[in-house]
Each structure stands twice: as C-alpha cells, then as structure tokens.
C-alpha positions as CSV (number, residue, x, y, z in Angstrom):
1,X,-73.1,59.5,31.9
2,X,-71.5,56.1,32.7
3,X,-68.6,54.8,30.7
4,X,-70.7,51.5,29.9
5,X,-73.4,54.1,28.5
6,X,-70.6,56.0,26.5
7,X,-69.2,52.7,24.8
8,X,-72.8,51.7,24.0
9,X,-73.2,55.2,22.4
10,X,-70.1,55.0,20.1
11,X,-70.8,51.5,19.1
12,X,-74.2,52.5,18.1
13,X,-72.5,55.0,15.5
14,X,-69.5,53.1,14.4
15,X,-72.4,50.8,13.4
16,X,-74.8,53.5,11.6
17,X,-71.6,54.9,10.1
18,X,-70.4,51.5,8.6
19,X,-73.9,50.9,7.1
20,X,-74.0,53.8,5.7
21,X,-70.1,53.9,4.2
22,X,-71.5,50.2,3.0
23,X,-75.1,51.4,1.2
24,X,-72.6,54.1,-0.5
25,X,-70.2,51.6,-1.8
26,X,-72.9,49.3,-3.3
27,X,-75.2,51.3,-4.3
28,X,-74.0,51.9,-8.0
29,X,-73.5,47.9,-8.0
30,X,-77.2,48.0,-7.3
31,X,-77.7,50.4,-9.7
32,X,-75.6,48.7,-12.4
33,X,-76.8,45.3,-11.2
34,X,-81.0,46.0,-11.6
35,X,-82.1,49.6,-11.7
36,X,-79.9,50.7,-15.1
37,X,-80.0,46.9,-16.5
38,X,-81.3,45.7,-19.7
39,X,-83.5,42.5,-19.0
40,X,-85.6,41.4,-21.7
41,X,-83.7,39.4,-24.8
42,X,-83.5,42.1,-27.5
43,X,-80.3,41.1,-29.2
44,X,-77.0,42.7,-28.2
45,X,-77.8,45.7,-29.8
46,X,-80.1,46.8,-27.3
47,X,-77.3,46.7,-24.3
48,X,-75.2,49.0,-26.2
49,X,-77.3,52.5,-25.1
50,X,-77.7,51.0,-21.8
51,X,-75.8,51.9,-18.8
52,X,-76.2,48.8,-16.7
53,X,-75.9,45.3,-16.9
54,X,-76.7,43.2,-20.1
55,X,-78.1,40.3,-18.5
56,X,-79.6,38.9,-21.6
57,X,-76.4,37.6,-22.5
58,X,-76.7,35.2,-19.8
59,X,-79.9,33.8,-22.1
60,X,-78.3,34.1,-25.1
61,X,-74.9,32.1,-23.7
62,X,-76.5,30.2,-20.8
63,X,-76.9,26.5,-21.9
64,X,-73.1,26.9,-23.5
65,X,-71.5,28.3,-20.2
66,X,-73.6,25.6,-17.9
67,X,-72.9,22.6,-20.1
68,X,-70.4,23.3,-22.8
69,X,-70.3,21.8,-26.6
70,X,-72.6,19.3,-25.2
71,X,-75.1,18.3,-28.4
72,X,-78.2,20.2,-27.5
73,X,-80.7,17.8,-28.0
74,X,-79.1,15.5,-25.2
75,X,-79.1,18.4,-22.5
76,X,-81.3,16.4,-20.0
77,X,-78.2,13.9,-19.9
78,X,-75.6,16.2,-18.3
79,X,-78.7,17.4,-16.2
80,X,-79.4,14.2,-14.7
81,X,-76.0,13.3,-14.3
82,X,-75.3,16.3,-12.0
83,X,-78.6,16.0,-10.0
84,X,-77.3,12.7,-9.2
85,X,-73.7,13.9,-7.9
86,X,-75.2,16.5,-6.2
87,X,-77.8,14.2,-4.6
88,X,-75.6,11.7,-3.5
89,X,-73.7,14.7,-1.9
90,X,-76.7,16.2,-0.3
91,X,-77.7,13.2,1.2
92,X,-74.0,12.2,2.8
93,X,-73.9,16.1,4.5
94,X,-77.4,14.7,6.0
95,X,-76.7,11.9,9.2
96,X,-80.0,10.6,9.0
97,X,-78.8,8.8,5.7
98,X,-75.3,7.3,6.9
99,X,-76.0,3.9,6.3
100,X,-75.2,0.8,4.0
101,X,-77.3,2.0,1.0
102,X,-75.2,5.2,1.1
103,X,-72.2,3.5,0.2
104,X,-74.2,1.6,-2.5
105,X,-75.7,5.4,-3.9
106,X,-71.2,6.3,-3.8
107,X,-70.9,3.4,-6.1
108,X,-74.3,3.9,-8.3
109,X,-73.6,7.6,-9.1
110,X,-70.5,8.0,-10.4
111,X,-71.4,5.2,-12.1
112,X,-74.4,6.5,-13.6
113,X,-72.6,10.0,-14.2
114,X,-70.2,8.5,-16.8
115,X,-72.6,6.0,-18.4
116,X,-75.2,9.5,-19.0
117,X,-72.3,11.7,-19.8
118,X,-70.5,9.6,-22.0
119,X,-73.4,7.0,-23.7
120,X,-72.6,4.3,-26.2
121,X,-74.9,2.0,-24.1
122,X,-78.6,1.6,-23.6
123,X,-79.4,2.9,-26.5
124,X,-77.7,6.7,-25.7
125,X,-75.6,8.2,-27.9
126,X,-71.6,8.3,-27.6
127,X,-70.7,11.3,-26.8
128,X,-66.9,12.0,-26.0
129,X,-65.6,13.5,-23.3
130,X,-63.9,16.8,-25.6
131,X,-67.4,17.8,-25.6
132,X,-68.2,17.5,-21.6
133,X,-67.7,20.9,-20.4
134,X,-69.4,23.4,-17.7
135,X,-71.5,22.6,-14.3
136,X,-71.7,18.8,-15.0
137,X,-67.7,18.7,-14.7
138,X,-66.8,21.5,-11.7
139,X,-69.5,19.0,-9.7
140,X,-67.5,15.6,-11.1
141,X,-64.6,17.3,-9.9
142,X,-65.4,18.8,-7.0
143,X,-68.1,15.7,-5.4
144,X,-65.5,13.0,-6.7
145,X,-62.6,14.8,-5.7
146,X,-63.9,15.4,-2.2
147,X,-66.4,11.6,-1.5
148,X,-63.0,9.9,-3.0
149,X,-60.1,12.0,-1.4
150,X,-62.2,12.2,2.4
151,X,-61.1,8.8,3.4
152,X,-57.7,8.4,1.7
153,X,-57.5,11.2,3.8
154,X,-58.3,9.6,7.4
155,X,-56.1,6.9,6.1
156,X,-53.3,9.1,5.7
157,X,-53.8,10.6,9.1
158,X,-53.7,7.0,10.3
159,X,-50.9,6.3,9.1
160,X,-49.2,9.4,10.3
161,X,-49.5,8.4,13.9
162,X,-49.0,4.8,13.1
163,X,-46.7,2.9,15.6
164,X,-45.2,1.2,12.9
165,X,-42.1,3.3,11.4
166,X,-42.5,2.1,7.9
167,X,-46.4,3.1,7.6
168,X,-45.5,6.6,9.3
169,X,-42.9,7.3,7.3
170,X,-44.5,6.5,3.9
171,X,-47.5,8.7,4.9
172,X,-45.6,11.7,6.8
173,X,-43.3,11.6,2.9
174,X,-46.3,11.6,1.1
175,X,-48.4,14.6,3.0
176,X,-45.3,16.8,2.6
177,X,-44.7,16.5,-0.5
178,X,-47.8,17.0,-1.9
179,X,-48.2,19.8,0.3
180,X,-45.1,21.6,-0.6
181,X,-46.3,22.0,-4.1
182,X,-48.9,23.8,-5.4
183,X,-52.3,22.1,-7.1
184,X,-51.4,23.8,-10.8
185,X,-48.1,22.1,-10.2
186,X,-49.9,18.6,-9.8
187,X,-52.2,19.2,-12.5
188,X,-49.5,20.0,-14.8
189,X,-47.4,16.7,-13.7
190,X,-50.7,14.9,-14.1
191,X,-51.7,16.0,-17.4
192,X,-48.4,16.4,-19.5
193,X,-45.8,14.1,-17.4
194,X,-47.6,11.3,-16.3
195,X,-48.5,10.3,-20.2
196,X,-44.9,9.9,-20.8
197,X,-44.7,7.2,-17.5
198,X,-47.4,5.4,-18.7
199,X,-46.6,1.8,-20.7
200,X,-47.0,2.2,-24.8
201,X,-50.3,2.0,-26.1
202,X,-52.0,3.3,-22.6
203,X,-53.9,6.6,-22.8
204,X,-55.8,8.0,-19.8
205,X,-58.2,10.6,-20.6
206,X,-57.0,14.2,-19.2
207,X,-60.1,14.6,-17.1
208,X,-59.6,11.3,-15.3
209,X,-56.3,12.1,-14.5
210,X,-57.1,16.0,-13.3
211,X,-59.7,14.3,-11.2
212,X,-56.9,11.9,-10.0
213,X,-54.7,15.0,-9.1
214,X,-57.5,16.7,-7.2
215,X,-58.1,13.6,-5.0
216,X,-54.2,12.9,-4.3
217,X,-54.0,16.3,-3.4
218,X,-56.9,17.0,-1.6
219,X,-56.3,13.9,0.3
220,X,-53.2,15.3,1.8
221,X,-54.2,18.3,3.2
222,X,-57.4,16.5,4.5
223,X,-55.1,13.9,6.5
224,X,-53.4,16.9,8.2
225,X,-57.0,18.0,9.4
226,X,-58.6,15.1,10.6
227,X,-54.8,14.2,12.3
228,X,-55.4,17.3,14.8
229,X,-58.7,16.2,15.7
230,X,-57.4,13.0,16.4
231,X,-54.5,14.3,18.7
232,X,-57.0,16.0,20.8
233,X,-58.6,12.5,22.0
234,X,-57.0,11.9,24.8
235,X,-54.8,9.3,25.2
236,X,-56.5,7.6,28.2
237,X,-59.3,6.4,25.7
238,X,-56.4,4.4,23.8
239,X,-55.5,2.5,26.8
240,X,-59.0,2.1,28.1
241,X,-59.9,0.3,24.8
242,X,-56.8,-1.4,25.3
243,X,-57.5,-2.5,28.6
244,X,-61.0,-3.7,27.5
245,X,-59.1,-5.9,24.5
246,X,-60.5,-3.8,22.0
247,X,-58.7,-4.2,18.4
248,X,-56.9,-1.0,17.1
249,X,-58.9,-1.1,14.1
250,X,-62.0,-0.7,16.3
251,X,-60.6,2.0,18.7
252,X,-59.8,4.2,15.6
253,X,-63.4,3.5,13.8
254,X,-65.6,3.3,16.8
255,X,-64.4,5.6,19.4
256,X,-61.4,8.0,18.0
257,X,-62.3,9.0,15.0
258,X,-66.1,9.9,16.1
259,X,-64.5,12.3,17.9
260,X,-61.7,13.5,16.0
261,X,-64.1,14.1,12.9
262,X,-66.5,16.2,15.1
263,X,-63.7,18.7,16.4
264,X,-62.7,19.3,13.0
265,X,-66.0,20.7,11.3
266,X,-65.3,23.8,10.5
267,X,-61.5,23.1,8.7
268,X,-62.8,19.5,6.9
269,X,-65.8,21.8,5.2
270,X,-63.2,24.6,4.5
271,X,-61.2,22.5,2.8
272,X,-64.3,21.0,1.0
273,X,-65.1,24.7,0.2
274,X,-61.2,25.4,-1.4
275,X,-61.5,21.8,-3.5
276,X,-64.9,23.3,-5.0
277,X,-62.7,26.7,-5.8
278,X,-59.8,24.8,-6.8
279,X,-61.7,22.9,-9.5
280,X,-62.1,26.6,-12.0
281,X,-57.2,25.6,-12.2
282,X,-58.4,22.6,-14.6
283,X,-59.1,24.9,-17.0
284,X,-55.5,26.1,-17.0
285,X,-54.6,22.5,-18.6
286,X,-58.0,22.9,-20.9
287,X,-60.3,21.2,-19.6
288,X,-63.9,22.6,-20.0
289,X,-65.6,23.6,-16.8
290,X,-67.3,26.6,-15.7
291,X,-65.2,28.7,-16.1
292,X,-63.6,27.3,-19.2
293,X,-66.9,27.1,-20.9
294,X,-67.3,30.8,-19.9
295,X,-64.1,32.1,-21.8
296,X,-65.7,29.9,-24.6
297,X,-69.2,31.5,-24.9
298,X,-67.3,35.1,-24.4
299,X,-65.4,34.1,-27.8
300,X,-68.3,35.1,-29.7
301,X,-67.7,39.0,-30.6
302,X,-70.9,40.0,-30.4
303,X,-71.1,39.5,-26.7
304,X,-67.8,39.8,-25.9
305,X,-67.6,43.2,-24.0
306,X,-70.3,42.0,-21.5
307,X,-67.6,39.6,-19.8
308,X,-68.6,41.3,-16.5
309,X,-72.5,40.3,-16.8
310,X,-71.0,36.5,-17.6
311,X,-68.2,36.4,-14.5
312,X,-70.8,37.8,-12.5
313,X,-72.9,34.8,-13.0
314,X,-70.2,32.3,-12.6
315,X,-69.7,33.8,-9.4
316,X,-72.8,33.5,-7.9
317,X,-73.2,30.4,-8.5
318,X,-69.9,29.4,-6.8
319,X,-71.1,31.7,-4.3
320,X,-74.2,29.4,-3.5
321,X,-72.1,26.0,-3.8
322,X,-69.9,27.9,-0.8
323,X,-72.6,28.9,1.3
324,X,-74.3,26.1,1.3
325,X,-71.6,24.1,2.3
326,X,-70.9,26.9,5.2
327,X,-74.1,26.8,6.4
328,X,-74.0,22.7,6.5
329,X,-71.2,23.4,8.4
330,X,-72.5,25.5,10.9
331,X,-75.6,22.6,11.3
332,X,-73.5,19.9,11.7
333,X,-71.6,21.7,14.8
334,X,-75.0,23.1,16.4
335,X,-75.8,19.3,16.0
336,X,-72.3,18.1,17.9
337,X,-72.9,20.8,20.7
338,X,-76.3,20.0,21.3
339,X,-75.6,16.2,21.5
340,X,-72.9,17.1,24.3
341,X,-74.6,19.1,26.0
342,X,-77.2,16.4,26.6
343,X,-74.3,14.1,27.2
C-alpha cells in the first residue's frame, strides 16, 4: 500500500471520527432545541413539565425584545424605518447600484428613519426616543455607524500617508489614540463626559452621541485597513499619473483607491461584522437595543427562567446579520478575481 493511499485512508477517518464526536456533541442541543421543546403558546405553565426549550416565550416577549417600549399600535413605524436602513445597505453591498441616486437613498434614509421613529410631523405621533429600543436601534447603529464611519475612514488613511506633515500628524494622533482605548471606554466618555463639555443649555440625546462614538471609533480602525491596501499599489502608478499631469485628488479616487479597497475585502467586512457586534456595549450606558430590550422582556417573573430560549434568539439573529455580510464578502472577492482574471 502506498503512502499517498495510507494518508488518504487516515484522513478519511479523522473525518468520520470528527463527524461523529460533532453529531455527539449536538445532539442533546437538537434534542433540547426541537425534539423535547414546547411549541405551541400555552402559557408558561406549560414549559415547566417540559424538558426542552420554551419557545413560546419568544411569542409571548417577541414584539418587546424586537422593538422595545415602542406604543404598540405604531409598530409598522419602527418596521419601516429599519427596512429602509437595511435597504439602503443592501443595495450599497450590490455594485450594480453605485451611482448618484445612492448617495441621494444615504441622505433620504436616515432621514426618513428619524422622522418615522421619532414623529411630531405629518400627522405621526411624537414619540421620544426613551421609548426606541430593540432591532430598529442595533440597525441605526450598526448601518449609520458603518455608511457614516467608511469614508472618514479612507480619509483618515489619506491623511496618514499625506506628504504634508501637519495632515499626517493630526491623522496618525487621532488613529492611535482612539485605537489604544477600548469602545466601552469611548461610549462612556461620550455619554457621561462629553455633557459636561458641552455650552449651557445644549443637550445631545445619548443615542446620537453613542452613534457618534461608534463612527469616531469605527472610523479609526477602518483607516488602518484601507491604509494597507493602499500601500500595496505600487508606487510606479503614483508617478505614472504624475507624469500624465493627473491631480492627486484623482490619482487617489480614480486609480489608488480602486485598488486598495479591493485588496482589503475580507478585513473592511470583518470590521463591518465587529461594528454590528459591537453595537449589543450601548446597552452598558442604557440604551435600549437588542439586547437591552432582551434583559427587559426577561424582567417579567413569569418568564424569567427561560433566558436561554430568549439569548438564543438574539443570537441567531446576529448570527444571520454576520453571515450575510460574510457571504457578501466572499461575492465581492469572487467578483474582483474574476474581473482580473479577464484583465
């Protein structure tokens, strides 16, 4: 027997033998999970005999964990608000939409987010923002932190290889700073500090200045990824544009960034993935998002000891924000291989 066959042999049954320690491991999740669970709304009374899940506490708490103390008759609000967040998103992953009227949908739904979220104009009611909570603000926080932080970012990175010493040194001060703390840290300064700078009679709501933190943040660590992909253009396109009498403005936006952007795929999404994460620390400085309005709904007694059943669904659907945005990421750098390749 050949050695190629013998490798071939014990790959085959380091595979079978990690399915199998795998199947083991999750069967009593599966078990737990759907087999042993309690489905159908019976009150919490009927999960008690029950070995498995109590999923009907996901019915029971549902509309307060996915939009918080939001007034219940106004639900289609918050709904519409985040479909349009997440549209505008969904289209700017897509290339065939990166045009003019993009920009216009960057100003129009943010826009339309706070007028449906917070009323007192045609004809909605007021609602204030102490009763926003859930989804609607983890995708404020996480679209708006990421759309808005993206190009302070590239900015950032430009100014980190400026030629001018002033311009570098104000952006190379700023990254490492902001990067040597932690985001709780900024959130902190943000929400309890920053009143105390701000001129009498000027009050900034909390969630505006969270989302501020988040982008000033975000930004920082974004600059220091789209910076390597710009250092790997070489530096023989600079003086070529040069040459040609092209402006610097235009060698950055038309020829090195292009490039730059595309090298850097996989750490701009991963960063977009951690901003998404990084939205559940807000609640830290109480403010109500998903997971926030989770603790909330599991402050009622009579659910509280199915916690698990409620984390559980927090989880997946961070899960499916995550993946989504990994697979996106994956499409856009099929997309960039298969354009060089017919380069």
């Amino acid at each position: 027997m050949s050695n190629r066959t013998q490798v071939s042999w014990s790959n085959r049954f380091v595979t079978a033998l990690v399915v199998v320690v795998v199947a083991a491991a999750l069967y009593p999740l599966f078990r737990w999970a759907v087999l042993d669970a309690v489905w159908r709304s019976q009150g919490a009374d009927a999960c008690k005999a029950a070995s498995g899940a109590c999923w009907p506490v996901i019915a029971e708490k549902g509309t307060l964990i996915l939009f918080g103390r939001y007034p219940a008759a106004e639900l289609w609000r918050p709904a519409l608000a985040s479909a349009l967040l997440l549209g505008t998103a969904i289209a700017t992953a897509m290339p065939r939409f990166w045009n003019k009227s993009l920009l216009l949908a960057w100003i129009g739904a943010p826009l339309s987010f706070f007028v449906l979220m917070g009323g007192g104009v045609f004809g909605l009611s007021d609602v204030p923002s102490n009763q926003w909570g859930g989804l609607p603000i983890t995708i404020m926080l996480s679209v708006l932190g990421i759309g808005c932080a993206f190009p302070l970012g590239i900015l950032l990175a430009c100014g980190r290889l400026s030629s001018k010493p002033v311009i570098r040194w104000i952006a190379t001060s700023y990254i490492e700073a902001v990067r040597g703390v932690p985001l709780i840290t900024v959130l902190f300064m943000a929400t309890f500090i920053l009143p105390l700078l701000l001129p009498a009679g000027w009050n900034i709501s909390a969630m505006v200045r969270a989302q501020v933190a988040i982008i000033l943040f975000t930004a920082a660590y974004l600059a220091e990824v789209v910076r390597a992909g710009m250092q790997t253009v070489p530096k023989g396109q600079f003086e070529a544009c040069e040459a040609l009498g092209i402006s610097r403005f235009e060698t950055y936006v038309k020829v090195v960034l292009p490039q730059a952007l595309s090298m850097v795929i996989a750490p701009t999404i991963n960063t977009f993935v951690t901003v998404l994460k990084d939205t559940s620390l807000v609640a830290i400085v109480s403010i109500s998002e998903l997971l926030m309005t989770a603790r909330q709904a599991l402050a009622d007694p009579v659910w509280r000891t199915h916690f698990i059943e409620v984390y559980v669904f927090i989880a997946v659907i961070y899960f499916v924000f995550c993946f989504a945005m990994g697979k996106w990421s994956k499409s856009l750098e099929r997309a960039y291989i298969f354009s060089k390749g017919r380069e």
